[in-house]
LUMVEXPA-883718 format. One line per 5 residues: number of its first residue (from 1); their letters; for each residue x, y, z of C-alpha. Coordinates in Angstrom, 2 decimals, always signed. Layout:
! residues N
NUM	A	X,Y,Z; ...
//
This chain:
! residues 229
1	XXXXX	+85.14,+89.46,+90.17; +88.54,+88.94,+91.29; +90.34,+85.52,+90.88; +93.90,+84.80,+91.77; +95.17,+81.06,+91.15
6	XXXXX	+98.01,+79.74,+92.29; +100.03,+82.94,+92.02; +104.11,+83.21,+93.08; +106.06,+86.27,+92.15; +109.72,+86.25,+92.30
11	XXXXX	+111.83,+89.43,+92.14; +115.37,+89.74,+90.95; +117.76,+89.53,+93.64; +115.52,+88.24,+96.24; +115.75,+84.10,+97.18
16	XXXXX	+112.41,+83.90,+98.57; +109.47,+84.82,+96.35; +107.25,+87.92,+97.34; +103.97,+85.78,+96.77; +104.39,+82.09,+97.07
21	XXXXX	+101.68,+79.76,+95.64; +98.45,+82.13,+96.53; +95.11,+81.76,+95.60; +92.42,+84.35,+96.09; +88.47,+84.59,+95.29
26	XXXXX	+86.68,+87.95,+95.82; +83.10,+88.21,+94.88; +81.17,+91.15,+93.50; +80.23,+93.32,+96.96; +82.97,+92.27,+99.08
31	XXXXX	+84.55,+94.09,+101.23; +87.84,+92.97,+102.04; +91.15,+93.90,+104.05; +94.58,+92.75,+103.79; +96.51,+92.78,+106.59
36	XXXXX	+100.01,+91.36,+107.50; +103.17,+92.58,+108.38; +105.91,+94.75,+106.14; +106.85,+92.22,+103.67; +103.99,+89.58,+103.75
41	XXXXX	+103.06,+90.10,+100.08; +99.73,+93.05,+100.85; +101.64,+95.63,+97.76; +102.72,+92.77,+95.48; +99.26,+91.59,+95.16
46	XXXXX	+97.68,+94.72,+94.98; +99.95,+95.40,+92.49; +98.84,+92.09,+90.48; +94.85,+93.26,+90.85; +96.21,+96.44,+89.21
51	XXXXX	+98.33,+95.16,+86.68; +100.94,+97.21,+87.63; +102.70,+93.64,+87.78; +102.24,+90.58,+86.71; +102.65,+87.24,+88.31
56	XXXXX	+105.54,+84.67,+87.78; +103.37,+81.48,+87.23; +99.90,+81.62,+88.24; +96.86,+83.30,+86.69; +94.94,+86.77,+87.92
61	XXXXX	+91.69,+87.47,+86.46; +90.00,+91.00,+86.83; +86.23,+91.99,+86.05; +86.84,+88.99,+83.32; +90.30,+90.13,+81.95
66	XXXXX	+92.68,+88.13,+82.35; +95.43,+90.14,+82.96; +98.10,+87.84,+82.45; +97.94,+88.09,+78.94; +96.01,+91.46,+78.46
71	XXXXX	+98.17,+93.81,+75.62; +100.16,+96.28,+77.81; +98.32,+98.39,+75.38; +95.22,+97.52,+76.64; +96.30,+98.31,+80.13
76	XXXXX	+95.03,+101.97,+80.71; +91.38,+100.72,+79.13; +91.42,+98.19,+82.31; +92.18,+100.59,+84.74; +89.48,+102.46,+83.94
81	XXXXX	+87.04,+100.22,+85.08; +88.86,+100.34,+88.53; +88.83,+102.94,+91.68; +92.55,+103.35,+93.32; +93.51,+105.26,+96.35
86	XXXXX	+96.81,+105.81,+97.99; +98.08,+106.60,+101.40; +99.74,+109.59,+100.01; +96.53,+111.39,+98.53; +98.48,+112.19,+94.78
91	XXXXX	+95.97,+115.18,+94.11; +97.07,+117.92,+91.48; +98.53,+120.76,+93.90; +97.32,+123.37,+91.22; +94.03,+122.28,+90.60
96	XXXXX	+90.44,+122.96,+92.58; +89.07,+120.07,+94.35; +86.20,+119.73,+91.33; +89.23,+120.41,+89.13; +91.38,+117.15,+90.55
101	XXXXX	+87.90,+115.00,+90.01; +86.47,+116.19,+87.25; +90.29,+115.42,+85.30; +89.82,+111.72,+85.91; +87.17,+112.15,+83.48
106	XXXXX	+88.13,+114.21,+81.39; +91.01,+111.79,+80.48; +88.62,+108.61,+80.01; +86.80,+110.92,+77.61; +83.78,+111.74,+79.02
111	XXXXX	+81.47,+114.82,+77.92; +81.65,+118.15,+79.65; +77.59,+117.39,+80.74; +78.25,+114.62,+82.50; +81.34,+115.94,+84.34
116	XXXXX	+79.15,+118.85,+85.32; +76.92,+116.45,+86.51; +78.79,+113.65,+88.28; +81.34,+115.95,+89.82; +79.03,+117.79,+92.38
121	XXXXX	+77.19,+114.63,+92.86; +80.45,+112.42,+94.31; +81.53,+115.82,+96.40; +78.29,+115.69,+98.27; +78.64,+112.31,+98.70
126	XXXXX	+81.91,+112.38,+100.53; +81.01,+115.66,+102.13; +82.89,+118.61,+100.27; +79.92,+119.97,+98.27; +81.13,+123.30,+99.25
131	XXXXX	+85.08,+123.04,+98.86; +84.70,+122.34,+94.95; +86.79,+125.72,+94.83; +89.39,+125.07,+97.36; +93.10,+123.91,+96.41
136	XXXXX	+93.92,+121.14,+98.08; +96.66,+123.19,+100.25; +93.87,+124.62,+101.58; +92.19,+121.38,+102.69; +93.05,+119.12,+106.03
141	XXXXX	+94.53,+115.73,+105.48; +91.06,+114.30,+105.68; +89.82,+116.19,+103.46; +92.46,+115.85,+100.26; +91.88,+111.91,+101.30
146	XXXXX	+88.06,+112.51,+100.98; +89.05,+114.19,+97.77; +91.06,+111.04,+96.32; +88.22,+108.45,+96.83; +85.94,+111.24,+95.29
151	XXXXX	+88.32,+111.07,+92.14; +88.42,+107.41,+92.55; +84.65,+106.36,+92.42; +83.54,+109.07,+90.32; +82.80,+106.80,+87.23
156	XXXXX	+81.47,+103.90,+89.34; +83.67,+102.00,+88.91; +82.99,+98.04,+90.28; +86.39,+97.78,+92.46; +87.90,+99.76,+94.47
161	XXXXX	+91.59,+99.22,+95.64; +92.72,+101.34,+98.80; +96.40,+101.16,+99.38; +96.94,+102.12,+103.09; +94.11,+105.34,+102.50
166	XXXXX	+94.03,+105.90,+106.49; +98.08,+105.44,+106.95; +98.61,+109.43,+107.16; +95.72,+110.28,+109.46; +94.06,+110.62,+112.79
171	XXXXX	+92.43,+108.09,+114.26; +89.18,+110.57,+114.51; +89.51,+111.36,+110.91; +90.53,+107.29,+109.95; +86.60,+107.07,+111.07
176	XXXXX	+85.46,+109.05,+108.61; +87.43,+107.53,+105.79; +86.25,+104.48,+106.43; +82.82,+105.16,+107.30; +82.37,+106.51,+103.52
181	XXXXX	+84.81,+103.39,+102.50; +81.57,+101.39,+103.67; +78.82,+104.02,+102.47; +80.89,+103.04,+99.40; +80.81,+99.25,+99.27
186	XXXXX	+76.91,+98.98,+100.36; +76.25,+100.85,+97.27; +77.40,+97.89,+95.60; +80.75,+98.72,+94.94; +83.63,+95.78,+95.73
191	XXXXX	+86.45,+96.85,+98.07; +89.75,+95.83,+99.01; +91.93,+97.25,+101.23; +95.19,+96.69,+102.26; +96.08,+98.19,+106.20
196	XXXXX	+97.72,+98.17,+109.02; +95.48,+99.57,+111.14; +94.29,+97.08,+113.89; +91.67,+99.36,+115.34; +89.40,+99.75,+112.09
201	XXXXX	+89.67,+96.23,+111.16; +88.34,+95.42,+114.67; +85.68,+97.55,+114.32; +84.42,+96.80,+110.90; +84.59,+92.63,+111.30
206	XXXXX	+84.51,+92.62,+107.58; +86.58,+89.49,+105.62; +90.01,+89.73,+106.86; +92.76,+87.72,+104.51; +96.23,+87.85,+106.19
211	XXXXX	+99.19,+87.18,+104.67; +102.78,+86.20,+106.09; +106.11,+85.24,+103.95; +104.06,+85.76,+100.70; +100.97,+83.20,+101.89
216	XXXXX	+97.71,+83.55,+102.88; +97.73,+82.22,+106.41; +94.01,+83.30,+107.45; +90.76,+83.83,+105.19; +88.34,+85.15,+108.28
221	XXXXX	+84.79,+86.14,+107.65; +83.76,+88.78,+109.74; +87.51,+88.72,+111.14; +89.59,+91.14,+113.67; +93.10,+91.93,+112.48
226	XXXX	+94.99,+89.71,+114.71; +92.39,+86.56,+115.39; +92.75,+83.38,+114.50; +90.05,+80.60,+114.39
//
């Protein structure tokens, strides 16, 4: 589902390379965090599975694309097939909560019946069935979050990406997130998140790849943020 082979990325201005020699296999149904310091490489290679980047040498193949040579034209097609989310929420301040999902649709082309249809359907599911109406000023940190993976899996898509999703919020409401995060991935969905957050990854024991200096130093099944075998 995801395969990344022998993959360094060098920046301008920068002597040592931001991903150095990494290779990465993530099958369909994982669920998988990243974890590592500021620096280690987590955003460059999420950027990679996005194609938001591309690698220096190396190849990165997505849902069967490889996206080393896909047409920059036939970037936004790619995406489609992909769920993102972001620490910082990026809703549309001046559109309703079904307003915000429902436009991730709407841009991909899909009819008005099925937006009518799936919108609803992923708001229950994250629990905001009855803040379709709302603005998201008028929602709690949690909540706009809640709203952002409901944009993001609307269209089912196979991965998800989560950037951070828990970085602005309590640890009470982190729960939640990641609670439906899992609801999420045992639906079949694959996920991979990059965090910080030693406490969930603790708690979830799901695979744990850390990386340091642009390597992957650990590949843990079932792993805790900080454990070594």
């Amino acid at each position: 589902m995801i395969s990344i082979q022998n993959v360094t990325k060098k920046y301008k201005g920068t002597p040592r390379p931001a991903l150095d020699q990494v290779s990465l296999e993530i099958e369909k149904g994982d669920f998988v965090f990243l974890v590592g310091a500021s620096g280690s490489g987590k955003s460059s290679l999420m950027r990679l599975m996005l194609r938001e980047d591309v690698p220096s040498s190396g190849s990165v193949h997505v849902l069967g694309e490889n996206l080393v040579g896909l047409p920059a034209r036939k970037v936004p097609f790619f995406r489609r097939r992909l769920g993102v989310v972001f620490q910082d929420f990026r809703l549309l301040p001046n559109k309703t909560v079904s307003q915000n999902v429902a436009f991730s649709l709407q841009v991909i082309g899909k009819s008005e019946g099925f937006i009518q249809e799936a919108v609803p359907d992923v708001l229950r599911l994250v629990g905001l069935g009855e803040k379709g109406d709302r603005l998201p000023s008028e929602l709690s940190g949690g909540e706009q979050q809640r709203v952002a993976l409901a944009r993001a899996i609307v269209n089912k898509p196979a991965i998800l990406l989560a950037d951070e999703p828990t970085g602005n919020l309590d640890p009470t409401t982190s729960e939640g997130i990641m609670s439906l995060l899992n609801t999420i991935n045992l639906g079949g969905t694959t996920v991979v998140m990059a965090t910080h957050e030693r406490g969930i990854v603790d708690q979830m024991k799901k695979r744990v790849v850390e990386l340091s200096h642009g390597q992957i130093v650990r590949d843990q099944v079932a792993g805790g943020y900080g454990v070594r075998d």
